[in-house]
N, C-alpha and C positions, 0 to 999 in steps of 0.2 A: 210393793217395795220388798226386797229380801234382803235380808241382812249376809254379810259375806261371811266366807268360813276363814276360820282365823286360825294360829296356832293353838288356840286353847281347846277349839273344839275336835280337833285332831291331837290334840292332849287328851281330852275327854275319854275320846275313842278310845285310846292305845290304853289308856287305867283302867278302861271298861272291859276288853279285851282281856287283859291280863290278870285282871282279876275275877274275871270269870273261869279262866284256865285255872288258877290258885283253888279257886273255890272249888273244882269239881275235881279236882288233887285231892283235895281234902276231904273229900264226900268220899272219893273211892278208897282212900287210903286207911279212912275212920271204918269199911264197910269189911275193906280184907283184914284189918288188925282185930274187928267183932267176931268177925265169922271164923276164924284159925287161932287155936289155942294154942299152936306152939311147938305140940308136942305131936309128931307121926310115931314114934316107937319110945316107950319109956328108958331101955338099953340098945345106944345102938350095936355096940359090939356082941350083945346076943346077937341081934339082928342080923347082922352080919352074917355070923355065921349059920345061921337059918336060911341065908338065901339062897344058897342051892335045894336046899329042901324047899323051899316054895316053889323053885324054878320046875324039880321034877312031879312035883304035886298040880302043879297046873298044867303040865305037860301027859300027866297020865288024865288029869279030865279032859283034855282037850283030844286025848287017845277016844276016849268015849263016845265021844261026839253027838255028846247030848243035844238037843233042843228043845228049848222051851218055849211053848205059844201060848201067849196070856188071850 
């Protein structure tokens, strides 16, 4: 004899469902707010204005064309 399926156990489902979605929200959300402190550059308007000098400083190594075999 099997017992039938009711609204409760398709209630069941959908809270199970959705709370498994919540929970792994939360796992990944607790995982990026651990791992990233916040801070990419302590000024960003140095920064700023540093960005062409990075742009030709990677431009003149990439002139090099180095390689490196580990």
């Amino acid at each position: 004899m099997t017992r039938p399926f009711t609204g409760w156990h398709m209630t069941g489902i959908v809270v199970a469902m959705f709370g498994l979605v919540i929970a792994v929200n939360v796992l990944m959300a607790s995982y990026a707010i651990g791992t990233f402190g916040g801070t990419v550059v302590d000024n960003s308007y140095v920064a700023s204005q540093r960005f062409n000098d990075w742009l030709a400083e990677a431009r003149a190594q990439r002139a090099l064309k180095w390689n490196v075999d580990a």
